[in-house]
C-alpha positions, -999 to 999 in steps of 0.1 A, spaced: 82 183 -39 80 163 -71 101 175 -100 81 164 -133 49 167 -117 20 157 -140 48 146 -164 34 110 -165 7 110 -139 -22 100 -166 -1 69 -180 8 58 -144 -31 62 -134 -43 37 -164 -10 11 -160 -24 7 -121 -66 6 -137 -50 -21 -164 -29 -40 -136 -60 -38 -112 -81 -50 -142 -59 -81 -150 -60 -92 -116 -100 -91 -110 -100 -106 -143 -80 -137 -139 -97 -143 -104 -68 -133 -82 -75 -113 -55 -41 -118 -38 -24 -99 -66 -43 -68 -60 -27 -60 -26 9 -56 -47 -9 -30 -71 -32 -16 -41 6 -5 -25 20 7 -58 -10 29 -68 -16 42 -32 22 47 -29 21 68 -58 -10 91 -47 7 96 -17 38 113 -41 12 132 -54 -1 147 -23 -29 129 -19 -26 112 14 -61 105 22 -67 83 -14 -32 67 -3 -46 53 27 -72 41 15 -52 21 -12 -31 13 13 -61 -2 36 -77 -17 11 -41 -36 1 -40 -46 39 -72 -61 39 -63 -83 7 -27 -92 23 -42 -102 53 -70 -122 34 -47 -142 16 -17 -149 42 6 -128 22 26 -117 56 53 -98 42 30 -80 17 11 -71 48 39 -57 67 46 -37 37 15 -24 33 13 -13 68 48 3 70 32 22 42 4 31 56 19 39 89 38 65 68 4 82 54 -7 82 87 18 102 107 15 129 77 -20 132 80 -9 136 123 -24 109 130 10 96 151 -12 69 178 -26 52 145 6 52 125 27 42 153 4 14 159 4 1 124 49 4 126 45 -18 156 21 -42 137 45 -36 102 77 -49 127 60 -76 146 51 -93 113 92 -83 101 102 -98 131 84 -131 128 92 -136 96 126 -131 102 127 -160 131 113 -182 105 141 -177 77 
C-alpha cells in the first residue's frame, strides 16, 4: 500500500500527458515506449492493473517497432508482473520467458 497516496498523483498524470505530447510532437515514436513504461508502471502503484497493461502493451508494441530490444525486455518484465497480479500466471510467465530471452541475447552480444 502506498503511503502518500493521491499526494502527487495529478502532477505525475500531466508530466506523463506532456512527456507523451513532446514525443508525438517531435515525430518520435520510439520515445513513447520509455514514457508508455513509466506511466503504466505508475498506474500499476496505483492499483490500476488493467490501465498498466495496457501501457505496458502499448510500450511493447512501440519497442518492438523500433528495435529498441532492451526497452522491449523491460517492458515485458513489466508487463509479466501486471499479469501474474491480475492471475493471469500462463500469460505472465510467457512474457518472463520472452523478457529473459531478449536479456540473455543481449547479454551474448556485450
Amino acid at each position: 500500500m502506498r503511503r502518500y497516496k493521491g499526494l502527487w498523483d495529478d502532477e505525475v498524470k500531466k508530466l506523463y500527458a506532456s512527456a507523451k505530447s513532446s514525443f508525438k510532437k517531435a515525430d518520435n515514436p520510439c520515445g513513447l515506449s520509455q514514457a508508455y513504461i513509466f506511466e503504466g508502471s505508475f498506474y500499476s502503484v496505483l492499483g490500476n492493473t488493467e490501465k498498466s497493461v495496457e501501457l505496458i502493451s502499448e510500450a511493447v508494441k512501440i519497442a518492438e517497432y523500433c528495435d529498441l530490444r532492451a526497452v522491449r525486455a523491460s517492458a515485458l518484465k513489466t508487463l509479466g508482473y501486471n499479469l501474474n497480479v491480475m492471475g493471469e500466471y500462463a500469460e505472465a510467465m510467457n512474457r518472463y520467458t520472452e523478457a529473459y530471452d531478449i536479456y540473455a541475447e543481449l547479454e551474448e552480444l556485450e
